[in-house]
MIMI-604600 format. One line per field, with one value per residue (C-alpha): chain; residue number from 1; x, y, z. Coordinates in Angstrom, 1 decimal, decimal comma. Layout:
unit: (A;...)
pos: (NUM;...)
c1: (X;...)
c2: (Y;...)
c3: (Z;...)
This chain:
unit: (A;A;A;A;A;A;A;A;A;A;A;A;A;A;A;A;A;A;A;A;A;A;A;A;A;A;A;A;A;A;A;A;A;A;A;A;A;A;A;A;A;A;A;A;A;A;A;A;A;A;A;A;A;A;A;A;A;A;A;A;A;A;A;A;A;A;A;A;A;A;A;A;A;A;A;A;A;A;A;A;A;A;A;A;A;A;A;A;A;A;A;A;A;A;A;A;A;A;A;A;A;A;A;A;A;A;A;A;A;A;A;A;A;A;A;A;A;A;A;A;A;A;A;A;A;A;A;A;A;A;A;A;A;A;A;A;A;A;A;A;A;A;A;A;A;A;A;A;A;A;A;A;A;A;A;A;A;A;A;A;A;A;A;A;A;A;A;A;A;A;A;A;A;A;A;A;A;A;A;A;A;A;A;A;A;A;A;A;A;A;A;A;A;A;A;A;A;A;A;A;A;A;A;A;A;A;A;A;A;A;A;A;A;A;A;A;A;A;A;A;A;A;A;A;A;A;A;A;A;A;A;A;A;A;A;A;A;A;A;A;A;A;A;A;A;A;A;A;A;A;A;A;A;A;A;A;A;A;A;A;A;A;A;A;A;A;A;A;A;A;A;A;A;A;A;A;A;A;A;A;A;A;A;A;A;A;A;A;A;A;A;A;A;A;A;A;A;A;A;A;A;A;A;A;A;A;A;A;A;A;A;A;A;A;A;A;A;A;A;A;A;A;A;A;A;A;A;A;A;A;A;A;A;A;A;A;A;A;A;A;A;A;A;A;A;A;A;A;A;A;A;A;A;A;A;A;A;A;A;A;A;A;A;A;A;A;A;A;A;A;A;A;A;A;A;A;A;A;A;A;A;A;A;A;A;A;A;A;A;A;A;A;A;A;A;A;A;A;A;A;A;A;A;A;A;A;A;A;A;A;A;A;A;A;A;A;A;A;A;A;A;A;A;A;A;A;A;A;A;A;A;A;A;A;A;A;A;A;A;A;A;A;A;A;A;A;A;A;A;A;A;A;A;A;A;A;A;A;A;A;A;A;A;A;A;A;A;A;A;A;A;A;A;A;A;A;A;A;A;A;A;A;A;A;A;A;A;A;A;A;A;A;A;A;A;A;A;A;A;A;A;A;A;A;A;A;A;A;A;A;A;A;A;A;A;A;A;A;A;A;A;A;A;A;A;A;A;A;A;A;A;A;A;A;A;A;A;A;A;A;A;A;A;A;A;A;A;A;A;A;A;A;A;A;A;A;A;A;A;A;A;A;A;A;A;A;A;A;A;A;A;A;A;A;A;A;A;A;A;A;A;A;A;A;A;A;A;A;A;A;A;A;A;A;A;A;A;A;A;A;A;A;A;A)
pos: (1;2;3;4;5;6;7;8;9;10;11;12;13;14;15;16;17;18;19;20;21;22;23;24;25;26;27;28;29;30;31;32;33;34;35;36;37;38;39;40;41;42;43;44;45;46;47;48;49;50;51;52;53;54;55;56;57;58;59;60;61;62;63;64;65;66;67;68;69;70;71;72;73;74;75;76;77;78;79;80;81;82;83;84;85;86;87;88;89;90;91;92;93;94;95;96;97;98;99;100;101;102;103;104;105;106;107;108;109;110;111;112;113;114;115;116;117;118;119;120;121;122;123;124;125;126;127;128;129;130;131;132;133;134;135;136;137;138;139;140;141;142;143;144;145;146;147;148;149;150;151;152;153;154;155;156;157;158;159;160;161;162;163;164;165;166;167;168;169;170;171;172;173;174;175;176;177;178;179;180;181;182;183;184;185;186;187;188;189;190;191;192;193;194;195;196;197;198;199;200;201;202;203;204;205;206;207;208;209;210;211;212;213;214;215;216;217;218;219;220;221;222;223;224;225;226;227;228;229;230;231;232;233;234;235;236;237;238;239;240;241;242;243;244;245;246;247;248;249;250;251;252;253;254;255;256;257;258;259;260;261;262;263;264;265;266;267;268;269;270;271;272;273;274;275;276;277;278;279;280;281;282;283;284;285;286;287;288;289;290;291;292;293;294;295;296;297;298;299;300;301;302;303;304;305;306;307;308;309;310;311;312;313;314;315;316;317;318;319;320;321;322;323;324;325;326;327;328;329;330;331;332;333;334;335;336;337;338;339;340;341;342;343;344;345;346;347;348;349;350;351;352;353;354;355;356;357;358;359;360;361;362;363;364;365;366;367;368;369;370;371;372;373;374;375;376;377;378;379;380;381;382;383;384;385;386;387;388;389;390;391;392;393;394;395;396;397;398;399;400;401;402;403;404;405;406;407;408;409;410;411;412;413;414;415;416;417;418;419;420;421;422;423;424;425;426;427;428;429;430;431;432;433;434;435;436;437;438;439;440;441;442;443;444;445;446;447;448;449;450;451;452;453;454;455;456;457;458;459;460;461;462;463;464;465;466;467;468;469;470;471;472;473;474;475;476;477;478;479;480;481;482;483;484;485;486;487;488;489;490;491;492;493;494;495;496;497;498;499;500;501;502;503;504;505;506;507;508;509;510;511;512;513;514;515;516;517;518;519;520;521;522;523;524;525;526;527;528;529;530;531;532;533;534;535;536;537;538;539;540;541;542;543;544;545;546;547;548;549;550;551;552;553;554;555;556;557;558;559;560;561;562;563;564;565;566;567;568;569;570;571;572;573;574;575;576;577;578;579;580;581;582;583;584;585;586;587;588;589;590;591;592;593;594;595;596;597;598;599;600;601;602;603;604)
c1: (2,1;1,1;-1,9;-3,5;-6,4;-9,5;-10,8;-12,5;-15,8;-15,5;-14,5;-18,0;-19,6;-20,3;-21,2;-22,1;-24,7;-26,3;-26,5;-29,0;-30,9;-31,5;-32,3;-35,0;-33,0;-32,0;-34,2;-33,4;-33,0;-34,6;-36,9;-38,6;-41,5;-44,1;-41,4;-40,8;-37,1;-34,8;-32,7;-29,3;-28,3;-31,1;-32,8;-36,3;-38,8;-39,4;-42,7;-43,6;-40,4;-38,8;-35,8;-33,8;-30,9;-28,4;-26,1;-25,2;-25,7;-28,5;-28,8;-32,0;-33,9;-36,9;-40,3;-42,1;-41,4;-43,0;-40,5;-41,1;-41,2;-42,2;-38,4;-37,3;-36,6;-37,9;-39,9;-40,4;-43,5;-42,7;-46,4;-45,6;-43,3;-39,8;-36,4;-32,7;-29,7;-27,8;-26,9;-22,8;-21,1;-17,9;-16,4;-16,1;-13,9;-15,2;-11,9;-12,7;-14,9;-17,1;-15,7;-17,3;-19,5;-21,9;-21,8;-23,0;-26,0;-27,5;-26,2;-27,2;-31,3;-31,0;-30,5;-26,5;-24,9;-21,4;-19,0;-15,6;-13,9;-10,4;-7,9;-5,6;-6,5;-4,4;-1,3;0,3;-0,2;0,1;1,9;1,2;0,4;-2,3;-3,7;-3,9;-5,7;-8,4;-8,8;-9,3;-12,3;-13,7;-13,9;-16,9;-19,2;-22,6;-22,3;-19,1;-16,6;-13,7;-10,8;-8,3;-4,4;-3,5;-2,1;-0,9;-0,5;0,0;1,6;3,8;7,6;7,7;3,9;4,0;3,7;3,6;6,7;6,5;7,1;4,2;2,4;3,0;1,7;-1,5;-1,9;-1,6;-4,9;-8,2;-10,0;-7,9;-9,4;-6,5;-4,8;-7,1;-7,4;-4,3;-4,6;-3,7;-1,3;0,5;0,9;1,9;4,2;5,9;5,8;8,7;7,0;3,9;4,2;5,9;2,8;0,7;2,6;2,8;-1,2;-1,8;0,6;-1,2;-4,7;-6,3;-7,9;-6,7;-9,0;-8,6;-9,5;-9,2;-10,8;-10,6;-7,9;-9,0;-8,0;-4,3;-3,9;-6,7;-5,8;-1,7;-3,3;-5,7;-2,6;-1,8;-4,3;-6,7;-9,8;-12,3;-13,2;-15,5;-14,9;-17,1;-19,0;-21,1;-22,6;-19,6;-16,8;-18,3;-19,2;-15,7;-14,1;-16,7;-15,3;-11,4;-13,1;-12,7;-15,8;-17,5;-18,9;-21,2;-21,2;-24,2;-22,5;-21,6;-18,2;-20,4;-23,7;-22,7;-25,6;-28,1;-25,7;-24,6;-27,6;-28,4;-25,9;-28,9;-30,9;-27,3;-28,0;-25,0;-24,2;-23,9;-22,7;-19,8;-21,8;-21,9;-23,4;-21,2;-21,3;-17,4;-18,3;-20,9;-20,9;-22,8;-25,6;-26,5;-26,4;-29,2;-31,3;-31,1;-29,8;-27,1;-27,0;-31,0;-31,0;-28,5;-30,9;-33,8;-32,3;-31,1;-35,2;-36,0;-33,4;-34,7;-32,8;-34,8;-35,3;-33,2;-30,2;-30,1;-30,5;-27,7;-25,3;-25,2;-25,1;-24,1;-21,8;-19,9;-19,2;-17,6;-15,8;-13,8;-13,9;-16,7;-19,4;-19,0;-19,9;-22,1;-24,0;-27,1;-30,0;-28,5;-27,5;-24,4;-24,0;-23,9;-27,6;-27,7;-31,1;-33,7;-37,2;-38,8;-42,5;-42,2;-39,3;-40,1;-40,1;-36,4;-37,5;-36,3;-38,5;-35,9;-32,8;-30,8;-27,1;-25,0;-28,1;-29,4;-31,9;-30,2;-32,7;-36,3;-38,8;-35,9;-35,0;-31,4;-31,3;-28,1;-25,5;-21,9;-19,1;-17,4;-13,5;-11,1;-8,2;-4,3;-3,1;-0,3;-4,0;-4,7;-1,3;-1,1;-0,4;3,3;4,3;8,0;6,6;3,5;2,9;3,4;2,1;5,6;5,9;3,6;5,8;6,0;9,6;10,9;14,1;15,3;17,5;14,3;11,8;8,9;8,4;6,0;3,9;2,4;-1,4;-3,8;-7,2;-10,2;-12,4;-15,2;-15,2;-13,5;-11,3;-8,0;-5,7;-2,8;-2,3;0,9;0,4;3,7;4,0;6,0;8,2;6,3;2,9;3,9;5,1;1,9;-0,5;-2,7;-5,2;-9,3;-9,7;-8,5;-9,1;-5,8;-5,0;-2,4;-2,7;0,0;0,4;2,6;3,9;2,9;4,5;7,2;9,3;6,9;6,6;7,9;5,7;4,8;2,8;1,1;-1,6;-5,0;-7,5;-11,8;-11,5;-13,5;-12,5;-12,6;-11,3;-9,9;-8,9;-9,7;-7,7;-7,9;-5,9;-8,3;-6,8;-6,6;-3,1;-0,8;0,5;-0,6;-2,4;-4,1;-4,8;-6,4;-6,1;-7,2;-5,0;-1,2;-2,3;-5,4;-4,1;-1,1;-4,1;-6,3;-3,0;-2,3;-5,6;-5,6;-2,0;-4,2;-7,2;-4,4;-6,7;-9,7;-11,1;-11,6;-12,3;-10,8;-12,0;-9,6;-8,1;-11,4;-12,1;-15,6;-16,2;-14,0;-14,7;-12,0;-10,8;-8,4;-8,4;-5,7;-6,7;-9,4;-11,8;-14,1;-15,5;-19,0;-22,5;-23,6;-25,8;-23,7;-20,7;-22,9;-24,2;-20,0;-19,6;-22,7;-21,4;-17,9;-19,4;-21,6;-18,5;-16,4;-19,3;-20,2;-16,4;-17,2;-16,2;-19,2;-18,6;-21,7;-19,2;-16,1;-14,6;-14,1;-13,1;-10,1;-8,9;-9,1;-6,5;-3,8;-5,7;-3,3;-6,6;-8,7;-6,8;-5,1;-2,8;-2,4;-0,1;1,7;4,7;6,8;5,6;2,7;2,4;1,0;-1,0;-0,8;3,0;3,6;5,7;6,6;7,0;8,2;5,8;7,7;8,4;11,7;12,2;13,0;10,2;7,7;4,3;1,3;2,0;-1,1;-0,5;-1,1;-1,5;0,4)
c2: (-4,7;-4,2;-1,2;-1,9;0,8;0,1;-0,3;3,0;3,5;4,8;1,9;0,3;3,3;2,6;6,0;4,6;2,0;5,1;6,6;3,9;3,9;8,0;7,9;5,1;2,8;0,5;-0,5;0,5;-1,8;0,3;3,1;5,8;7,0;9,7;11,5;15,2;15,5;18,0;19,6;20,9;22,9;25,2;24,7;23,6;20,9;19,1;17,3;14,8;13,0;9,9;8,3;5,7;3,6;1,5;-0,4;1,9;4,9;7,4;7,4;10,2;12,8;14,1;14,3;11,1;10,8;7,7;5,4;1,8;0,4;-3,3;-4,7;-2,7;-5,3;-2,8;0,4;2,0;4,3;7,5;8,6;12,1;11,7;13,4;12,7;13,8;12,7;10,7;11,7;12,9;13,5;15,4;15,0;12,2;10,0;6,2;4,6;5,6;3,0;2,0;-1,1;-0,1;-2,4;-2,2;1,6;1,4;-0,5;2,2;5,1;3,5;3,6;7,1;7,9;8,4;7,0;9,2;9,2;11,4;9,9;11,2;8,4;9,3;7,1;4,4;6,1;7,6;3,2;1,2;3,5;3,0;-0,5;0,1;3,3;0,5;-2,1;0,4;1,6;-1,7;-2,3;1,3;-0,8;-2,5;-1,4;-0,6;3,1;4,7;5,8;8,1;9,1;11,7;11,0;11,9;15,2;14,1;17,7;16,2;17,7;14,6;14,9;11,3;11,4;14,8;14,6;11,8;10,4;11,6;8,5;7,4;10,5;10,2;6,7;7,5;10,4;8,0;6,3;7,0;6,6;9,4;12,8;14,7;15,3;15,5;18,2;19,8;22,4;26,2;26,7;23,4;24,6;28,0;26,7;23,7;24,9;23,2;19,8;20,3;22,9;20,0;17,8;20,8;21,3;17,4;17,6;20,5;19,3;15,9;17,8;17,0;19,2;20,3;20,0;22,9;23,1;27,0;26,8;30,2;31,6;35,1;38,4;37,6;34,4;32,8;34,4;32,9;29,8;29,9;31,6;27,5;26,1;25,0;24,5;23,8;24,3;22,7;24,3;28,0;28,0;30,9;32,4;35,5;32,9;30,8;34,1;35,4;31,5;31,9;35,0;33,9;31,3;28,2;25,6;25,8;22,6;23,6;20,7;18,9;15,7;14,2;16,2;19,4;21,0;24,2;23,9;26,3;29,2;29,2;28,8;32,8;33,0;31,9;35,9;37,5;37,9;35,6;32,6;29,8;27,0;26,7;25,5;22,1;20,2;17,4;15,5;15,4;11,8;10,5;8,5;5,2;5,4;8,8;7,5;4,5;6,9;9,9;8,8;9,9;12,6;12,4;13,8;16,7;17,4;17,6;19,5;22,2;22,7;23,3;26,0;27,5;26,9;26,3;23,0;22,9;25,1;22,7;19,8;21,5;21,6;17,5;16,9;18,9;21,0;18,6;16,5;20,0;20,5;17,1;17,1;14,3;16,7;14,6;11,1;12,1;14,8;15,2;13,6;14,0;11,6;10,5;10,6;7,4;6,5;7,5;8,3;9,0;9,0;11,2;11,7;15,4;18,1;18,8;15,2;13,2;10,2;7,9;5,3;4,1;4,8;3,4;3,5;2,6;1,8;-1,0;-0,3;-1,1;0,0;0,3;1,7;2,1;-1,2;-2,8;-4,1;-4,9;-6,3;-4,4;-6,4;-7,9;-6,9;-9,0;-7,2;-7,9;-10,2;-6,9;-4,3;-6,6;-6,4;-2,6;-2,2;-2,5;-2,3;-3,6;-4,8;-4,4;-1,0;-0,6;2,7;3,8;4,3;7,0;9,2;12,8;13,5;16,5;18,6;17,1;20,3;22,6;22,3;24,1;23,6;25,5;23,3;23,4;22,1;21,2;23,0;21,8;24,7;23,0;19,0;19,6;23,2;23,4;25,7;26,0;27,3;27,4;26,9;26,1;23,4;21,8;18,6;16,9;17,4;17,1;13,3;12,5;12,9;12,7;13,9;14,1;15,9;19,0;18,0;17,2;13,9;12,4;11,9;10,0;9,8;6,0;6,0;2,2;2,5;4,8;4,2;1,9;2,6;6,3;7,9;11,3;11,6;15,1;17,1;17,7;19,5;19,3;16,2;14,9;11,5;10,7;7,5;5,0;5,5;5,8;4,6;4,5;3,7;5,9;9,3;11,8;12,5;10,3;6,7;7,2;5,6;8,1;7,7;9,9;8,7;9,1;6,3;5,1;1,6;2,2;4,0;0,9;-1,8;0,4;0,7;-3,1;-4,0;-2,1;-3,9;-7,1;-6,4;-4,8;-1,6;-0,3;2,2;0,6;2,3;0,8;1,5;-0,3;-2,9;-4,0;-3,5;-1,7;-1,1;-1,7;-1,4;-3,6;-1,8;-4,7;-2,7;-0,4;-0,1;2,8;0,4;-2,6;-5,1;-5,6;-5,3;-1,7;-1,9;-3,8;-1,1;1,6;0,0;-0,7;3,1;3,6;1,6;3,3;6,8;5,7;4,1;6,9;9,3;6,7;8,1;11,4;12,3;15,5;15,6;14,6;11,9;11,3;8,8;11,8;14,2;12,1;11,2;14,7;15,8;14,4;16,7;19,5;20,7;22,3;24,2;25,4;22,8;19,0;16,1;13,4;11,0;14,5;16,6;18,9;21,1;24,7;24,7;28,8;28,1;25,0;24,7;21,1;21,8;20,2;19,7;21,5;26,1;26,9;29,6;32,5;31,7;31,7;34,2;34,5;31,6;30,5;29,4;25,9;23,3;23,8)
c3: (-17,0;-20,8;-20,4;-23,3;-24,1;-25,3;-28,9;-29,5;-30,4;-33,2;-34,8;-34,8;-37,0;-40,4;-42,2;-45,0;-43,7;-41,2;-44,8;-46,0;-42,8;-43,0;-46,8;-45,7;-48,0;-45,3;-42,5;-38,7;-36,1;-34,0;-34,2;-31,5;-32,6;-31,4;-29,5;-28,2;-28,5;-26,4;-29,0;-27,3;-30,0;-30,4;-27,2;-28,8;-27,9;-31,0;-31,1;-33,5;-33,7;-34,9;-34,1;-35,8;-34,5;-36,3;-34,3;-31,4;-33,6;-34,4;-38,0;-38,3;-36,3;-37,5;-38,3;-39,8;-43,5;-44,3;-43,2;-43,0;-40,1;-40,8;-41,1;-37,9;-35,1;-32,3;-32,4;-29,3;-28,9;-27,2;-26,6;-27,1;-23,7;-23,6;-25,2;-24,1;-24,6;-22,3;-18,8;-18,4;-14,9;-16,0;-12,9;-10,0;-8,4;-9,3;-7,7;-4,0;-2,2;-5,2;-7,2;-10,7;-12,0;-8,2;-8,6;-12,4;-10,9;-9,3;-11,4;-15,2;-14,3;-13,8;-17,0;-16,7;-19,9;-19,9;-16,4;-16,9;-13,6;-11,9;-11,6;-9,2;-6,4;-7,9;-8,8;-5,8;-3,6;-7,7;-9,5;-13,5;-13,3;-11,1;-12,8;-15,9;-13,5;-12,8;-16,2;-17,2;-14,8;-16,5;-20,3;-21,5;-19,8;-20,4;-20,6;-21,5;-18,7;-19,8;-17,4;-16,5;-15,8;-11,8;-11,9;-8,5;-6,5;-3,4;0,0;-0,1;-1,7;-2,5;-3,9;-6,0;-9,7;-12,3;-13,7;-17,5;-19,0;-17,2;-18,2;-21,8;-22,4;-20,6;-22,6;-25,5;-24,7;-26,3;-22,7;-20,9;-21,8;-20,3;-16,7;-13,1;-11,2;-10,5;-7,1;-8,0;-4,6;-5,7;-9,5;-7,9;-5,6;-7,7;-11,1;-12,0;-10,8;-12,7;-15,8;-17,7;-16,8;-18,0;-21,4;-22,0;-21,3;-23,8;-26,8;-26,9;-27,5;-24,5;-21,6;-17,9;-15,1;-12,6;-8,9;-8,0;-4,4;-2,7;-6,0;-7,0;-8,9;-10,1;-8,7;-10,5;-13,6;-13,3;-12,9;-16,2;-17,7;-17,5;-20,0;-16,8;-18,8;-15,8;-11,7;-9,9;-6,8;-7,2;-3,9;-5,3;-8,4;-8,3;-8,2;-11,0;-13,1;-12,6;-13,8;-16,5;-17,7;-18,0;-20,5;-17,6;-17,9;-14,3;-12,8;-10,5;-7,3;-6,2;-4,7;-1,2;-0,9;-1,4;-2,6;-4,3;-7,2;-4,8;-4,2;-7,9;-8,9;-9,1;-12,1;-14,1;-13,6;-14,4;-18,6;-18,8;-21,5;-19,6;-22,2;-20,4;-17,1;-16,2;-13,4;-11,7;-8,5;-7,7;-6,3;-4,6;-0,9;-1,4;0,3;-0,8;-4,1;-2,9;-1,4;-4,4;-7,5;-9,6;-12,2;-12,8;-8,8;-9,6;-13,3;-10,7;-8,4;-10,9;-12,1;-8,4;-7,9;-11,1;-14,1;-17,5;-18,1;-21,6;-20,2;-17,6;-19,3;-21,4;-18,6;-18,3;-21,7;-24,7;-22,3;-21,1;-24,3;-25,8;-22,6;-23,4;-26,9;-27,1;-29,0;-32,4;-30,0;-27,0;-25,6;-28,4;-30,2;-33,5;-36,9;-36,3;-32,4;-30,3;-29,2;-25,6;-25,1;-21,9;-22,0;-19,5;-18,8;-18,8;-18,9;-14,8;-13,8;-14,0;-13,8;-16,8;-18,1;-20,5;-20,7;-23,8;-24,5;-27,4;-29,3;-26,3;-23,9;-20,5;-17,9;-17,8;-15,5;-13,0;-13,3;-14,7;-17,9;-18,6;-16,2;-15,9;-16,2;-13,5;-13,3;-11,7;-10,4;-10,7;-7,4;-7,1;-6,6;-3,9;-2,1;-1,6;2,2;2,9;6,8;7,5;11,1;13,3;15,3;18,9;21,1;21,0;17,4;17,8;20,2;19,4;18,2;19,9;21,0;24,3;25,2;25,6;29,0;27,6;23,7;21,5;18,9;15,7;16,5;13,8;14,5;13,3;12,0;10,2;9,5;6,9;7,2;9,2;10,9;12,5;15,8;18,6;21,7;24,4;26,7;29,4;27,6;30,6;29,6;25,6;26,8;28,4;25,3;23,8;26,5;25,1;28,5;26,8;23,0;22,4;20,0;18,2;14,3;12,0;8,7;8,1;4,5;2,8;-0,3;-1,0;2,0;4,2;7,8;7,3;9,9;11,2;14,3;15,2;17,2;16,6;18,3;17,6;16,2;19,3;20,6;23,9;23,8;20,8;18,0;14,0;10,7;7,1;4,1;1,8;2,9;-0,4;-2,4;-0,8;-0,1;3,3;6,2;8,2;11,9;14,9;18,1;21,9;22,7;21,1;22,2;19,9;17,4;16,4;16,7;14,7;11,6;12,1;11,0;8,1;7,4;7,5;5,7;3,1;3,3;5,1;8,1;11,7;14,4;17,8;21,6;24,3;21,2;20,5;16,7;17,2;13,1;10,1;6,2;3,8;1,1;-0,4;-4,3;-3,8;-0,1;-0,8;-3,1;-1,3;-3,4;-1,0;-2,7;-2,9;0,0;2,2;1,4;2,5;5,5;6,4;5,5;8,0;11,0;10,7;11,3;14,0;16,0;15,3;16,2;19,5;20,0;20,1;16,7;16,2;12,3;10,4;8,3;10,4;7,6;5,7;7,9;8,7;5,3;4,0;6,9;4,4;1,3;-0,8;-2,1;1,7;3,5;5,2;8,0;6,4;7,6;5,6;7,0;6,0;8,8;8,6;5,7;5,4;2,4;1,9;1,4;0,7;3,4;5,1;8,7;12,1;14,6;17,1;16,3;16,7;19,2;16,5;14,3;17,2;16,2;18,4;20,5;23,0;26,8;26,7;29,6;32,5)
């Protein structure tokens, strides 16, 4: 496939025609009048101001100088309400669930005009190609969407790091702003897998994007030794300060993966500069984003935890255009800058009454304007899910040493939804033969590789998850080419995967072979083409069938696909074995005897 990038903005700007336009010698196309403007650079409210728009570019800021507004095809009174520049989420994940053009529905009313989105769904299941395919659905769009290469740390040998000839031609394209978030312990670990990456990154002029959850002191240091130029995994204001200080860009989190914006949010008394704090969702589940809103929800939420409205107003705009290098296009109301504009009713309320960008009004009064473009994927997108033959309840057998009676086992340990450990605990071959058993919270989970070396497949043990019967599957599961399934049943647990096969991607959940919920995802197998509300009413029934299950996790679809995540630790799974994520470790299921350490009695 020919990944052609897209014609750059910059080539509609004609300096010399905004000239005309400033100097009043040239009419607008459009003007704002009567405006207060939100000036980024100085942190003043401006009153009094006019705007004028050429094409999709602002042309002059200022007070009224006479201009003449009788040849201007559309002036737009302000009232004396609010202006600020567009809306910029500097960090997300568009390619997981959402197909593009139904989640720029709902996020372009808010006033959201800029997405920076991670694009390493795509790689790891549709390998260059497919990274191409979804950046093609990112083009001509309304607003402007910008993406990062897959850094690809994953706990999978087959799946870890880009090829650098795919690397390089990404880097080569105006729409990729530099590499995704690469995880410190795999950098640490690996760096002979993903310095190069780094370096590549760095000599082409483009940025790093960190993730430095629970790194500290010396570790966090090696890893901005790098070149990492953000996080957005502080959890408090003292891990964001102490990012700050090493010079990394902090995105504070207020999405569906976490809400970290309240606990940082004390950074603000601390006498600090905080130009280098930025407010980000890190991807938001469909239907919160129905019920809340996009980036105007996280700008709202910042003012109620306390922030000054221009510092965080600041921290979705100006910041995060220098962060990536798009200063001299986005992130102000200023000559020369793209026209991305909101028009608030007041600096407390983040409601947009128009939002404009590129020099078009595209939504009004909460309402969309202007349609996003549909994107047709490649047929290859759609035919992601490659199984050399259907599942049976035997594939899922635990693999173990037949010379031992009693065998001690690695078991993953559910500590949050989200958190694992690992614990040991020994048991008769007998009883290891007869799982899984929900009686005592003890499940299988497999991880069955669909690309790299289909039907490669690891099956495990998992305790808390919470079924008591059935089972649960999903192609979406993070940093891998892997389908991830849980199980209180091997019967289930094959009809559950074989599905998936046949929708060619998706989550069901499965009671006694009866398909009791599914979601498609036929785009990669982690992206479904239904309406917005339809996805997150699919989403919705998943959870509630997993949860009817006995699942206890607030969002059980997520819970299961992180268990194959390099990025929360600490025990994860892939079609390898089960990794330790505190050494990187792949490991069998079963402890060999000399390597046995605080091993629990298990079921007699």
């Amino acid at each position: 496939m020919h990944c052609k990038t897209a014609p750059t903005i910059l080539q509609s700007k004609d300096s010399h025609r905004l000239m005309r336009v400033a100097l009043g010698h040239q009419p607008a196309q459009t003007a704002i009048i009567n405006a207060q403007v939100v000036n980024v650079y100085t942190a003043e409210v401006l009153r009094g101001q006019t705007i004028l728009i050429d094409g999709a570019w602002i042309a002059y800021v200022g007070e009224d100088r006479e201009f003449d507004f009788s040849n201007v095809s559309q002036v737009i009174d302000a009232a004396g309400k609010i202006i600020i520049p567009g809306l910029i989420d500097g960090h997300t994940h568009l390619s997981w669930f959402f197909s593009v053009p139904e989640f720029l529905k709902a996020a372009i009313p808010g006033g959201t005009t800029t997405i920076i989105t991670e694009a390493m769904e795509a790689y790891p299941v549709a390998g260059y190609d497919g990274v191409c395919d979804f950046l093609a659905s990112l083009a001509d769009q309304p607003i402007k969407i910008f993406a990062t290469a897959p850094a690809m740390a994953s706990i999978s040998q087959q799946a870890i790091g880009m090829r650098p000839e795919d690397l390089r031609r990404l880097l080569q394209r105006d729409d990729i702003l530099g590499l995704g978030e690469s995880y410190w312990q795999t950098v640490l670990q690996h760096p002979e897998r993903l310095l190069p990456a780094l370096t590549e990154t760095l000599n082409a002029g483009k940025r790093l994007e960190g993730h430095s959850a629970g790194a500290r002191g010396r570790k966090l240091a090696a890893y901005a030794a790098t070149g990492i130029s953000s996080c957005h995994e502080p959890i408090t204001a003292q891990e964001a300060l102490e990012r700050l200080r090493l010079g990394i860009w902090v995105m504070a989190r207020e999405g569906s993966i976490r809400r970290d914006l309240k606990a940082i949010a004390p950074i603000k008394d601390q006498a600090v500069d905080l130009r280098r704090l930025v407010l980000a969702t890190d991807g938001v589940q469909p239907g919160e984003l129905l019920e809340n809103g996009y980036m105007e929800f996280v700008l709202q939420q910042a003012l109620a935890y306390g922030f000054a409205p221009v510092t965080a107003i600041q921290a979705v705009t100006l910041n995060v255009a220098e962060h990536f290098g798009l200063d001299h296009l986005v992130g102000a109301v200023a000559p020369g800058r793209l026209a991305d504009l909101v028009l608030l009713p007041d600096l407390a309320t983040i409601k947009p009454e128009l939002v404009i960008s590129n020099g078009k009004v595209v939504a009004e009064k909460g309402q969309l304007i202007v349609a996003p473009r549909p994107h047709r994927f490649a047929s290859a997108s759609y035919e992601s899910i490659h199984l050399p033959h259907l599942l049976k309840a035997d594939d899922f057998a635990l693999q173990l040493p037949s010379e031992r009676s009693r065998i001690t086992v690695r078991i993953i340990d559910m500590v949050t939804d989200l958190v694992t450990r690992e614990i040991q605990e020994q048991y008769p071959v007998g009883v290891l033969e007869r799982l899984p058993d929900p009686t005592a919270d003890l499940l299988k989970v497999a991880a069955i590789d669909r690309t790299h070396q289909p039907g490669r497949l690891f099956t495990g043990l998992i305790r808390g998850f919470g079924l008591k019967k059935g089972a649960m599957a999903s192609s979406a599961a993070w940093d891998t080419s892997a389908i991830i399934v849980v199980g209180a049943s091997e019967a289930d647990m094959a009809t559950a995967v074989n599905r998936i096969a046949a929708l060619q991607g998706g989550a069901v959940v499965v009671r006694d072979g009866a398909i009791k919920a599914e979601l498609p995802l036929p785009v990669f197998g982690v992206i479904s083409e239904y309406p917005l509300d339809r996805l997150a009413q699919a989403i919705d029934q998943v959870n509630r069938a997993a949860a009817g299950l006995g699942v206890p996790f607030p969002d059980p679809l997520l819970s299961l696909v992180t268990l194959t995540g390099a990025a929360i630790p600490h025990l994860r799974i892939c079609e390898e074995g089960l990794v330790n994520l505190r050494t990187g470790q792949t490991l069998t299921l079963w402890v060999p005897e000399d390597s046995r350490s605080g091993v629990a009695k298990g079921l007699q």
